[in-house]
N, C-alpha and C positions, 0 to 999 in steps of 0.2 A: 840380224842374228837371231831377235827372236824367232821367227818363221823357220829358219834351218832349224832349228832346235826342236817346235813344235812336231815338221816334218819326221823328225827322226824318232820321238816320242809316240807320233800318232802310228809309228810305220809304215808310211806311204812313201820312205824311201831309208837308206841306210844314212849312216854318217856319212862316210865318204862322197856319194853321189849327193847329199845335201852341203857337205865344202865346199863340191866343187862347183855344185849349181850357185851358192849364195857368193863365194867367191871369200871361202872364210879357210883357216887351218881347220884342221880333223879334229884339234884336241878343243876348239871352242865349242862342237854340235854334239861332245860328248861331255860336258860340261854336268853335273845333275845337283850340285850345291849352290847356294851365295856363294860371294867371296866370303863372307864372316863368318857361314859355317865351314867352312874350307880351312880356312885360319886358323877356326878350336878344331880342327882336325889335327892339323899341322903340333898345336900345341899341345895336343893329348899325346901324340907320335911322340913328342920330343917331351915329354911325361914321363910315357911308357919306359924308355931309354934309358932317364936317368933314374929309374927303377931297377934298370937289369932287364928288363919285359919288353923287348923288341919285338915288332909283327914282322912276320914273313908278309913277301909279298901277296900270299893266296889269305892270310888271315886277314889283312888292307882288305882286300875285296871283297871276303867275307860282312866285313864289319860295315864298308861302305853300303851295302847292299842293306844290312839290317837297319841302319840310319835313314837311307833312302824311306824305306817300308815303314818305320815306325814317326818319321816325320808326315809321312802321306806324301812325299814327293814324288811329281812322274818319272818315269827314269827308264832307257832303253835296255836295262841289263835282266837279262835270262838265267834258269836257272837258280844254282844255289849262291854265288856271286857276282862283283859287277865284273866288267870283262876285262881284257888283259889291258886293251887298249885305251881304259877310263884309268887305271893307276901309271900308264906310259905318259898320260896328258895330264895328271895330278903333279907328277913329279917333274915334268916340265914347265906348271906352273908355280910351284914351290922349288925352287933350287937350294932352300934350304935342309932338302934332304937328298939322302944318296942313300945307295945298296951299299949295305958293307958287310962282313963277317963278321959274326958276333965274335965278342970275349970270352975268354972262360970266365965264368963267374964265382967260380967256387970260391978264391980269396976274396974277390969282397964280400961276398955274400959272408964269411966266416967273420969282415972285418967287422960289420953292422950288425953282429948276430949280439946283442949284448940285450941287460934286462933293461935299459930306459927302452931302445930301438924297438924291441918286441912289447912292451906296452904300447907305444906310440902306432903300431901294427895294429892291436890288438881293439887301441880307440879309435885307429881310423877304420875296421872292417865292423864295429858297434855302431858307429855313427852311419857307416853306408848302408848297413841294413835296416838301423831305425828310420832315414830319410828315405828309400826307396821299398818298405815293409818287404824284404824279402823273408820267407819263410825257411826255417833251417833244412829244408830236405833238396832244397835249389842251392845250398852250397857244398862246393866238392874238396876234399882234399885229395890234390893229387901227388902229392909225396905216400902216398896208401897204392898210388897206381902205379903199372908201370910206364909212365912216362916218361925219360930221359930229361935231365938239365945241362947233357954232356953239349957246349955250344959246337964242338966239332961234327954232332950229328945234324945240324940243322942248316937249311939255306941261308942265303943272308935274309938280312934283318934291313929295316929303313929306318935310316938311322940321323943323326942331326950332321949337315957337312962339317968337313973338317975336325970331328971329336974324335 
């Protein structure tokens, strides 16, 4: 396994031609995590969710691809994300997640909208920027922009199975 892997990192061949040389499935040679980072992937995802904050499938790629980079891990993916066929072999090794269509959000969102909920907001986006020194001009509000929360506008989302 290692060697197909290597193979397809070094690009001295593709994924597919390295399955099929090593005699492995496609979604193993596109592999670019541990399993244990793979895992806190899975449980960020199912985070995100029960936040209301589901990723499309192109933001998954997006993200996986920035992980990749800022771990210094090797990884075949080009471009500004990883490719389609590393989130087809992510979720076939997670079956604990599926594509779904998002919720409308707007009543829970109205139901959590209260003054403890919005403290507790307000300590946990204090604490994230004192732990990771982020500076005030690196955070956005986008309720100021025009960006939709309508869930009908948006693809689906990866979501936890069965919820």
């Amino acid at each position: 396994m290692k060697q197909a892997v290597r193979a397809v990192i070094s690009g001295s061949m593709g994924y597919k031609r390295a399955a099929d040389q090593f005699q492995m499935p496609q979604t193993t040679t596109t592999s670019v995590f541990s399993k244990n980072q793979e895992e806190k992937l899975v449980a960020y995802l199912h985070k995100l969710v029960a936040q209301l904050f589901g990723l499309t499938i192109k933001e998954l790629r997006t993200l996986a691809l920035q992980l990749a980079k800022r771990n210094n891990l090797p990884h075949p993916f080009k471009g500004e994300a990883a490719r389609s066929d590393w989130v087809r072999g992510f979720l076939i090794r997670h079956p604990v997640l599926n594509l779904r269509k998002p919720e409308a959000t707007y009543a829970a969102r109205a139901m959590y909208f209260n003054e403890v909920a919005v403290q507790k907001s307000y300590d946990h986006l204090a604490n994230v920027v004192h732990t990771y020194h982020i500076a005030a001009d690196r955070i956005n509000n986008y309720n100021k922009t025009n960006v939709s929360v309508d869930a009908k506008e948006f693809s689906k989302i990866i979501a936890k199975t069965g919820r």
